[in-house]
C-alpha positions in Angstrom: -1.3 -11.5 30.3 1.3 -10.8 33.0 1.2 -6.7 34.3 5.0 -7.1 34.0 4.8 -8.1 30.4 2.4 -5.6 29.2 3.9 -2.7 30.8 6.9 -3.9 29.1 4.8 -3.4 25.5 3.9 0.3 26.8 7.4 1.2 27.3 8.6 -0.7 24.1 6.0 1.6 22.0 7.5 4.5 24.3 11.1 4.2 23.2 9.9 3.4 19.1 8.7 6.9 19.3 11.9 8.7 20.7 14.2 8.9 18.0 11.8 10.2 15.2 11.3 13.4 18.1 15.0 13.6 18.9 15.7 14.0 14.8 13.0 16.5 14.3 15.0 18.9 16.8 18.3 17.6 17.4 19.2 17.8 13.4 19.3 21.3 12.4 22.2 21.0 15.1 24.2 18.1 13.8 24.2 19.5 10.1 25.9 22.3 11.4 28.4 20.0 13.5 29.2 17.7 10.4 28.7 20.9 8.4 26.4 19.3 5.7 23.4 21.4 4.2 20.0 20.3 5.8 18.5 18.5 3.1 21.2 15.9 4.0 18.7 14.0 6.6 17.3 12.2 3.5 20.2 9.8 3.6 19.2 9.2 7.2 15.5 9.1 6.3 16.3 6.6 3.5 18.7 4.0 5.5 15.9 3.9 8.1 13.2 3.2 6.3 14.9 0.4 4.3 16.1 -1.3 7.7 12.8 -0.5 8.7 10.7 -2.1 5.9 13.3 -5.4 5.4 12.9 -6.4 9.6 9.2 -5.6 9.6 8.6 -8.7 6.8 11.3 -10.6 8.3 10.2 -10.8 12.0 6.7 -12.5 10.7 8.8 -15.0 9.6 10.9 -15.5 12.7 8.7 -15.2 15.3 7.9 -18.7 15.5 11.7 -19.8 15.1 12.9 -17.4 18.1 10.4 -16.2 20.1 9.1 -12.9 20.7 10.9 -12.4 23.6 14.5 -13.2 22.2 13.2 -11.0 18.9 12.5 -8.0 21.4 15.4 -8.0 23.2 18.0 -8.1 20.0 16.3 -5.6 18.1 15.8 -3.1 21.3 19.7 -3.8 21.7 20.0 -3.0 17.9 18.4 0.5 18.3 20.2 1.5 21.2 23.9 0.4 19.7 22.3 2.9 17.0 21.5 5.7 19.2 25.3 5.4 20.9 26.5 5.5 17.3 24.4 8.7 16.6 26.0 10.7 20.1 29.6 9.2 19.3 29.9 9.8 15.6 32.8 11.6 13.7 30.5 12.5 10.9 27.6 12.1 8.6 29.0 8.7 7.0 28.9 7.2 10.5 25.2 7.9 11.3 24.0 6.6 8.0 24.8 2.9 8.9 24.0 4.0 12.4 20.3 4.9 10.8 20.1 1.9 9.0 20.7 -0.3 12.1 18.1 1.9 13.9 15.3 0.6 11.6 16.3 -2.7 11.7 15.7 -2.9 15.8 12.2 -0.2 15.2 10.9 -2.9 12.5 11.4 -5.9 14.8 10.0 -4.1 17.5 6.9 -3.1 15.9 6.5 -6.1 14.2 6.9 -8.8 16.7 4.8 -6.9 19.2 2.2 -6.3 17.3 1.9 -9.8 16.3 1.8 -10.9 19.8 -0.6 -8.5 21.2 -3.2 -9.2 18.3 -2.7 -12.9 20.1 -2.7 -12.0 23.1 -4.2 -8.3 24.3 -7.7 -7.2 24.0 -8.8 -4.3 22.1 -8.4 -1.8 25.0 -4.4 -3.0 25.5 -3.7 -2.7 21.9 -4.9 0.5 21.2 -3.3 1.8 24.3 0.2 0.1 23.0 0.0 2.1 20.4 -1.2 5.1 22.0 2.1 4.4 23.6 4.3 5.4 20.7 2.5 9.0 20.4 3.6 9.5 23.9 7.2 8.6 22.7 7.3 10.9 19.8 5.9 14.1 22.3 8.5 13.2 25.0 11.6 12.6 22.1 11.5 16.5 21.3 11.4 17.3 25.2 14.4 15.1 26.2 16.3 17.1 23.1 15.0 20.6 23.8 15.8 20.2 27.5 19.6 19.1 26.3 20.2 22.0 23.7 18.7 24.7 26.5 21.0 23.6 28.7 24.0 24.4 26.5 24.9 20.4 26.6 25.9 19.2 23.0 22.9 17.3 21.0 24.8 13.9 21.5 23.8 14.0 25.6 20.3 13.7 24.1 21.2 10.6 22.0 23.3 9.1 25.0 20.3 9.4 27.5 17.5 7.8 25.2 20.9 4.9 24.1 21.0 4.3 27.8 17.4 3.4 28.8 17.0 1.6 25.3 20.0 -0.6 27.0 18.0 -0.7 30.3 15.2 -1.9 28.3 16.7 -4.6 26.3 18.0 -6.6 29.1 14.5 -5.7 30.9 13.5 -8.3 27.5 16.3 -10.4 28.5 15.3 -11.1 31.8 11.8 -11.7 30.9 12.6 -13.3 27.0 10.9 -16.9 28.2 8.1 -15.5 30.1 7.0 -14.2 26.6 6.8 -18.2 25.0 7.3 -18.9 22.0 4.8 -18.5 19.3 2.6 -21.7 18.2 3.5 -23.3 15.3 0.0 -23.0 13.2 -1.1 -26.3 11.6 0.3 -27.7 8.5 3.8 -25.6 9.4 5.7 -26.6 6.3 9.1 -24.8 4.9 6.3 -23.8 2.2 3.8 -21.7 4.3 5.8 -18.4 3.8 5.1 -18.6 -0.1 1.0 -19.9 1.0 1.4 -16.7 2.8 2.5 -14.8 0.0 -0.5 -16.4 -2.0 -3.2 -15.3 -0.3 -5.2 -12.0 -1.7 -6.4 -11.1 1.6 -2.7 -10.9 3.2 -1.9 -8.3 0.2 -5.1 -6.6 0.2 -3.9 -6.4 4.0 -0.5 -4.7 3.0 -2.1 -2.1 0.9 -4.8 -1.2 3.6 -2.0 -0.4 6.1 -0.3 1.8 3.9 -3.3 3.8 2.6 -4.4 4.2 6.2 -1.0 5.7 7.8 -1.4 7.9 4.4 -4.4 9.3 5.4 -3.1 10.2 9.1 0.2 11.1 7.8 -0.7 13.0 4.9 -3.3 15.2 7.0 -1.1 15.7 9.8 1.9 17.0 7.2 -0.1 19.4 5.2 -2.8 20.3 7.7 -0.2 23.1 8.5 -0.2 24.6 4.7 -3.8 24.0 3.7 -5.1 26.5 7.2 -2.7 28.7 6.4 -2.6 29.0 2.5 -6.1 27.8 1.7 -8.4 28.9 4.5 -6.7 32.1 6.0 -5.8 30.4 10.1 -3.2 32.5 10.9 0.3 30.3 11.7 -0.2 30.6 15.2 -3.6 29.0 15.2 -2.6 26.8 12.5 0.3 25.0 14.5 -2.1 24.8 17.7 -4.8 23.0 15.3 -2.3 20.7 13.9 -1.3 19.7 17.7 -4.6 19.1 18.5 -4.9 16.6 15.3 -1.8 15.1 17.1 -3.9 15.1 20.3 -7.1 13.3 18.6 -5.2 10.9 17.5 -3.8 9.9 20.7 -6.7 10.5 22.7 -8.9 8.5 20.2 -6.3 5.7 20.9 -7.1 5.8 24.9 -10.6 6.6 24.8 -12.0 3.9 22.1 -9.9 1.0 23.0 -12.4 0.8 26.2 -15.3 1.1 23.3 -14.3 -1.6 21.2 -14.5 -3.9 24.3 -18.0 -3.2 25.0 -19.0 -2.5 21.6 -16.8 -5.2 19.4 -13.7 -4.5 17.3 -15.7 -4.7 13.7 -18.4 -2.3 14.5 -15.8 0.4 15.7 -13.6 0.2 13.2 -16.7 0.0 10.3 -17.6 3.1 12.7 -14.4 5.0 12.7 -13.6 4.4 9.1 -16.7 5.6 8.1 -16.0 8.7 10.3 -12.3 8.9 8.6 -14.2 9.8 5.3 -16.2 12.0 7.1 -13.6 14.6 8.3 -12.3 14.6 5.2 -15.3 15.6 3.5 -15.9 18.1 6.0 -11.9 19.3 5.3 -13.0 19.0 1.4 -15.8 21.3 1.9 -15.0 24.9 0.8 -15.5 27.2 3.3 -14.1 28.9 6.6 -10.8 27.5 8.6 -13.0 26.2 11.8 -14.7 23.7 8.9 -11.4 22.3 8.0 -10.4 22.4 11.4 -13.3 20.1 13.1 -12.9 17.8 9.8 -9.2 17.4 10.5 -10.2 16.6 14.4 -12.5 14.1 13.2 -9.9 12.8 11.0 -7.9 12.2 13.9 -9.9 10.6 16.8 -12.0 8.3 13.9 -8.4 7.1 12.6 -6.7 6.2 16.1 -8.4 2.8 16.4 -8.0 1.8 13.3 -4.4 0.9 12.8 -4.2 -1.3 16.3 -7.6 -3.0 16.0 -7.2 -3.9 12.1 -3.6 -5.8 13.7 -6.0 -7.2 16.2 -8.0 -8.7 13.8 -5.4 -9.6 11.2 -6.3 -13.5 12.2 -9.6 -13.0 11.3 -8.8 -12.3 7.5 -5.7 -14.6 6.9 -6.3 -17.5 9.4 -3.8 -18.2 12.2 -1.3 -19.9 10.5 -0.3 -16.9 8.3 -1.4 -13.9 10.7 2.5 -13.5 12.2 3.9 -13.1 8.7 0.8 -11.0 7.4 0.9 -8.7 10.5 5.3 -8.1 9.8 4.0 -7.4 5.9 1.0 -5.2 7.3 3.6 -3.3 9.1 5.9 -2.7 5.6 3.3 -1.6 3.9 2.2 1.2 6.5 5.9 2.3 6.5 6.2 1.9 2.9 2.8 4.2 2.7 3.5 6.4 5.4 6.5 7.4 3.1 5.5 7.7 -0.6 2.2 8.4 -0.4 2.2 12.0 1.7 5.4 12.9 -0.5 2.9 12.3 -3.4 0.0 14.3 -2.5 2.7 17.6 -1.4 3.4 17.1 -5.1 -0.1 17.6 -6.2 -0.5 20.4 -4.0 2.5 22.6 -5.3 0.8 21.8 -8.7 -2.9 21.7 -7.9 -3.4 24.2 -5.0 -3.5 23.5 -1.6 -7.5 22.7 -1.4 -7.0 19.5 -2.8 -6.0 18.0 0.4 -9.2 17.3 1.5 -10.5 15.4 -1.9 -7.2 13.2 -2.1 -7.9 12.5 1.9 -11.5 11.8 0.6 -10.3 9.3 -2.1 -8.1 7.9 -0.1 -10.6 7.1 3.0 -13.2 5.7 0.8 -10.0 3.6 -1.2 -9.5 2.0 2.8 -13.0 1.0 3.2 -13.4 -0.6 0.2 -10.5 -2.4 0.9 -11.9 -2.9 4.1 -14.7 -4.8 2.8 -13.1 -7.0 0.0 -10.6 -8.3 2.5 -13.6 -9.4 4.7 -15.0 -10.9 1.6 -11.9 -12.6 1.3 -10.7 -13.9 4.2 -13.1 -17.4 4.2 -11.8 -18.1 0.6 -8.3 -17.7 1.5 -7.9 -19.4 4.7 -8.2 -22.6 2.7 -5.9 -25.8 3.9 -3.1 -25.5 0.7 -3.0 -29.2 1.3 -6.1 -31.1 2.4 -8.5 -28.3 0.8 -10.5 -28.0 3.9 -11.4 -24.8 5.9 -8.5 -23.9 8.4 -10.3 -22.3 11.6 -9.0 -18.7 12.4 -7.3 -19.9 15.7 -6.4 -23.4 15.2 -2.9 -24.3 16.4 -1.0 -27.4 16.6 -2.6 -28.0 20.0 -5.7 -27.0 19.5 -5.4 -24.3 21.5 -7.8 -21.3 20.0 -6.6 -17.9 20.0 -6.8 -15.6 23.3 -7.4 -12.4 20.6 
């Protein structure tokens, strides 16, 4: 793996965090510029997630047709045509295609890179990837804070993060065929994306994904009302505890990706998702707010291997030949999670108290463990040949090459 290359990943992960920061600050400001009510940022919520979602499937499927290089540099070109569009737009009904555009490129990008790192990093590169993106989403509120306190208008803050998404696009240009292409697996037939779509273990997969970003999502949006409401922590305290469940998860990200080299990829994430469903039976404990605290921080440094290393391993459940389209499905399904699922559970708060939290997290942890295991149980029976009926090894390609994973 060239140093050029994966620094390239790092800063890729960097600028797929930066828009979701500049929003969180820089909208309260553009409602009152296109002089909509606030609520209005579900329009822009909605278009990216749907560009988001339909590019995430859709770069496992052209990965192998286009490279990963060429896919990088389009969709990082995408996102920043979408950020110019934000800092020059006349109103509301410009941004919306604007945001749709935006999750096209962040799809793409999260998609085809995490399909070729779980080729072609180790366990401490991945998980530093996507420690990568937590950096981008601290930094996004900065760049946007540092704009409004200097009395500039919110779209300088679009423009700047526009113009180094450029810089990094034709960085992807320059370096598009030192990425390669992706091997055609065996068998490659116009019929594999629909053995693809066959396969238990690919869907088992997609459900995984989106239970797990439930979990971190979920406890890192109502961590904030449970302290508060449920167990007394002051809102000062409160919002410094929910940092620092920010904080676990990105250190967990740095600390363990060393780990899983020495120790192996299954045993830490058997480890850390066991620890997941610890925390949240700490946070489903009744009792002071240092209890839920140190459950939530739990939470947080158990989950923030998880995500990268169960993309690493994605080859290992589906086989090669289907792992590119598997990981872009993977990838839907945590965004598709990421979105109902923590909407969901602030529903059964308003209507069950906020205490709850901790038993749904609960369900939900031991839900992705189970999964866990019956995708493992799977994952022999499903890497089947469609054609000859024999066994198709994990990292058999058409030139026998095995995979570097």
């Amino acid at each position: 793996m060239r140093t050029s290359l994966l620094v390239l990943a790092y800063f890729a992960f960097i600028s797929l965090g930066l828009p979701d920061g500049l929003l969180g600050v820089g909208w309260p400001f553009m409602a009152g510029t296109f002089d909509v009510p606030t609520e209005s940022v579900g329009y822009l919520l909605v278009a990216a997630t749907t560009g988001y979602l339909t590019s995430s499937v859709a770069a496992g499927f052209l990965l192998a047709r286009v490279g990963v290089g060429w896919l990088l540099a389009a969709s990082t070109a995408a996102t920043s045509l979408a950020l110019a569009g934000y800092s020059l737009a006349p109103g509301l009904w410009f941004i919306v295609p604007c945001a749709l555009l935006g999750g096209f490129g962040g799809g793409a990008i999260d998609a085809g890179l995490n399909a070729y790192a779980a080729t072609n990093f180790n366990a401490r590169h991945m998980n530093w990837m996507h420690a990568c993106f937590g950096l981008g989403v601290a930094i996004g509120p900065l760049i946007m804070t540092s704009v409004i306190s200097a009395g500039s208008p919110w779209r300088l803050g679009y423009a700047l993060v526009a113009a180094a998404q450029l810089c990094l696009a034709l960085s992807f240009v320059t370096k598009a065929r030192s990425w390669g292409r992706a091997p055609v697996p065996v068998h490659e037939t116009p019929q594999r994306g629909r053995d693809t779509l066959k396969l238990p273990a690919v869907w088992l997969g997609v459900v995984a994904f989106g239970v797990y970003v439930a979990v971190e999502a979920g406890a890192g949006l109502w961590a904030f009302l449970l302290l508060t409401e449920g167990r007394g922590v002051s809102d000062a305290v409160a919002g410094i505890c929910v940092s620092g469940y920010w904080a676990m998860l990105f250190l967990g990200r740095v600390v363990q990706g060393a780990v899983a080299d020495r120790l192996g990829v299954s045993r830490v994430i058997a480890g850390c998702l066991f620890g997941m469903a610890a925390g949240a039976f700490l946070v489903a404990l009744p009792g002071p707010g240092w209890l839920a605290v140190a459950g939530l921080g739990l939470i947080g440094f158990a989950a923030a291997p998880v995500f990268p290393l169960l993309t690493l391993t994605t080859a290992e459940r589906v086989g090669a030949a289907h792992a590119d389209r598997a990981i872009g499905l993977q990838i839907a399904g945590a965004g598709l999670g990421g979105a109902l699922v923590p909407t969901a559970i602030g529903v059964l708060l308003t209507r069950a108290g906020v205490n709850v939290l901790g038993s749904t997290l609960l369900a939900l942890a031991l839900l992705l463990l189970v999964l866990y295991w019956m995708s493992l149980r799977l994952s022999a029976r499903d890497r089947i040949g469609p054609a000859s009926g024999q066994a198709v090894p994990v990292a058999e390609t058409v030139d026998g090459a095995g995979s570097t994973a």
